[in-house]
N, C-alpha and C positions, 0 to 999 in steps of 0.2 A: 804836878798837874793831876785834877782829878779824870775818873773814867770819862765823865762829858767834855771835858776839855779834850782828851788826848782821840776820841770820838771825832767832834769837830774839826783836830788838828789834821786828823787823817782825810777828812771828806773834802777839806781844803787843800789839802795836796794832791788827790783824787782830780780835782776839778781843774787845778793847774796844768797836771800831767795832762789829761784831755784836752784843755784850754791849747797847750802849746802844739799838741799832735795834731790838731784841727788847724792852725796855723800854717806847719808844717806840710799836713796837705792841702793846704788852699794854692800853699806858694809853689808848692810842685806842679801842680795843676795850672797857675797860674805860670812858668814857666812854662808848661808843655805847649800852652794855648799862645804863648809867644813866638816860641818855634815853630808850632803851626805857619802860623801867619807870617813869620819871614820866608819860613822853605817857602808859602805859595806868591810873594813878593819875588823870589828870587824864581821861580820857574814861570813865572810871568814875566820877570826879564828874560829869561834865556829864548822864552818860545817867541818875544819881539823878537830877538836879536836871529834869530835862525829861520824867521821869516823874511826879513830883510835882506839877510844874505841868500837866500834864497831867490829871492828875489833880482837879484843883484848877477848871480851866477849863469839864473834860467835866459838873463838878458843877451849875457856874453859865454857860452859855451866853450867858447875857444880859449878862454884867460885862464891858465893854469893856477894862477894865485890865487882869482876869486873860488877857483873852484876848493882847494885846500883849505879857502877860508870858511865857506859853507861850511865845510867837514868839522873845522874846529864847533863852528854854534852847533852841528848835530851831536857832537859829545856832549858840550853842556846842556844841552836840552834833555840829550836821552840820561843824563845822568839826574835829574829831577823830574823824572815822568818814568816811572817803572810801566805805567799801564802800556806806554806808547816806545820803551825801551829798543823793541828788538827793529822795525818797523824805521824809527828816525837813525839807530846805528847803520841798518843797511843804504840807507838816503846817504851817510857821511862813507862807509865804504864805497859806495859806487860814485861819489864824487874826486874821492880822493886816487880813485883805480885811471879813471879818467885823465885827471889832471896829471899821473905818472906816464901816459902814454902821448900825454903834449910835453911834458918836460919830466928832468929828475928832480925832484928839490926833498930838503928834510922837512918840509912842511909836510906835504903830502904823504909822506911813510912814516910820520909821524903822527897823524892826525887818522892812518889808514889804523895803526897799530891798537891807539888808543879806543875808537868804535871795537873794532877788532875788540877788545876786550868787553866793552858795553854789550855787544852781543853775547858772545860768549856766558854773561850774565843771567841768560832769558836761556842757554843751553843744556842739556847735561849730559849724553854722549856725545857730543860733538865737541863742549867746550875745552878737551885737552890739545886736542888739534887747533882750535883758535888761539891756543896760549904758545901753542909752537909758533903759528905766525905773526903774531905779536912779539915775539921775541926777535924774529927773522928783520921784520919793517923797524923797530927798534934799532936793533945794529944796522944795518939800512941808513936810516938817522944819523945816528952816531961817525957813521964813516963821511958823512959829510959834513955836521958840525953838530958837536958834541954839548956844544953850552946850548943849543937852541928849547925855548922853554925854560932855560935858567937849570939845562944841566939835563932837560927830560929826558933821552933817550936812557941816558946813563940810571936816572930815577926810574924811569919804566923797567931798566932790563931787573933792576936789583929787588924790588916788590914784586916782582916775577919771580927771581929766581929765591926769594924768603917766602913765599907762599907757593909756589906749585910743589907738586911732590916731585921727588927726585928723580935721577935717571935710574932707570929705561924707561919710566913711564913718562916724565915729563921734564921740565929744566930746572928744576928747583935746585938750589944749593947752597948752605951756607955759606960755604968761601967764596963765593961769587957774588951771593947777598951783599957779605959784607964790603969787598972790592969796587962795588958798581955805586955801592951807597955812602961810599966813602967818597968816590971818586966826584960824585956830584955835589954833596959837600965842600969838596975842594973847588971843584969849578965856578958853584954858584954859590957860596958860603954864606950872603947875603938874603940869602930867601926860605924862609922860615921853613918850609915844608921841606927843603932838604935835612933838616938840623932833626924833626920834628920823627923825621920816618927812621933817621940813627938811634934816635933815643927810644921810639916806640920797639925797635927791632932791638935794642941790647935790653929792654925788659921782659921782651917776648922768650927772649933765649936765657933770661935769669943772670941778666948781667946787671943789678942794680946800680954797682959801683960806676961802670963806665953810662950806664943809663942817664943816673945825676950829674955824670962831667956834660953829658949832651944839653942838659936841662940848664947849665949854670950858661952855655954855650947860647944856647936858646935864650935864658933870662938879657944877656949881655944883648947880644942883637935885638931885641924886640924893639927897642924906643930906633933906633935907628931905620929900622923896618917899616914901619908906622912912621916914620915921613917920606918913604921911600913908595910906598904902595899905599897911594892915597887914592881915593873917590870910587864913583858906583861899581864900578867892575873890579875890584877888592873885596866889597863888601862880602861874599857869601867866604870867600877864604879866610879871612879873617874872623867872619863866628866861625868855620870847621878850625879853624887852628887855636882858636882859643880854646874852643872846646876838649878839644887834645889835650893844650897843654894843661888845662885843669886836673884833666883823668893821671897823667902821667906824673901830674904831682901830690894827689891825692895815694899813688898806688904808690910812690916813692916816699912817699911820710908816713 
């Protein structure tokens, strides 16, 4: 090839590499703008849904259920509204404080525990005290029925105790991570976000090996999953667990 050939060869290659980079970030960008617009699809359902129940609860005061069930749409609400976070967690804490002093149920210490933490979020000296009573309303839960949530309590105490720092300052603990998050695996083994928090936790701690047993766990359940947790009120869990599972196998390959 003469100099002008191997000139041209190059500028052509030049123009490809840019060609695909430009691509590359269209489609990223074009992802991003997808995700936009489902987060604001899916926090436009929550804030229906937490209106409603709202609604519903303001009617009958005295219903201890409805009142627990407000608290749940105040999670999910405040869990897609950062601006409005700290503000709708105290609406689902003072719902669910209520609804414990008409009756006991694991709805209500479980839906106290979960705001409880949405708050804590908008904190920063106060949030290691909220993570104490989130652990407290947690077992709470737990001592009266442990599958509720497909296993929550037991998945709340164990992402408590693999994220907070240790004792004396807080409840964090490996052995305890692992016990609580195993345990919910066993009881609710069908639900992908138990399977999802074992395998993101044995990567965190540089367990790749047992991380891919979790992943092959996770591969085997999914189509079963996906008939099991069908229609709109799946949808947002289903992109955050996809999305996981992507990361976890991309960092695992």
């Amino acid at each position: 090839m003469n100099k002008n050939g191997k000139l041209k060869a190059r500028r052509q290659g030049l123009l490809r590499a840019i060609g695909l980079s430009f691509v590359f970030l269209l489609t990223m960008m074009n992802a991003g703008l997808a995700d936009e617009a489902r987060d604001k699809i899916f926090a436009e359902r929550a804030r229906a849904a937490w209106q409603s129940a709202r609604n519903q609860f303001q009617s009958n005061t005295n219903d201890p259920v409805l009142a627990w069930q407000f608290a749940r749409t105040c999670f999910d609400y405040a869990d897609l509204s950062p601006e409005k976070r700290a503000a709708i967690a105290q609406e689902g804490i003072a719902a669910c404080s209520h609804s414990l002093t008409l009756a006991d149920s694991a709805g209500a210490h479980y839906y106290l525990a979960l705001n409880l933490g949405e708050l804590a979020q908008t904190e920063d000296l106060g949030a290691l005290k909220l993570v104490r009573e989130m652990a407290r309303e947690f077992e709470a839960t737990a001592a009266l029925d442990k599958k509720f949530d497909f296993a929550g309590p037991e998945r709340g105490l164990g992402l408590l105790s693999r994220d907070a720092p240790g004792w004396p300052v807080s409840v964090g603990s490996r052995r305890k991570a692992r016990e609580y998050l195993e345990s919910a695996a066993t009881l609710a083994p069908g639900d992908p976000e138990n399977i999802l928090n074992l395998a993101e936790t044995c990567l965190k701690w540089g367990d790749k090996t047992e991380a891919k047993k979790e992943l092959d766990v996770l591969g085997d359940l999914w189509p079963k999953a996906q008939k099991n947790f069908t229609g709109q009120a799946w949808e947002q869990s289903w992109d955050d667990w996809s999305k996981r599972r992507d990361v976890l196998r991309e960092k695992l390959d």
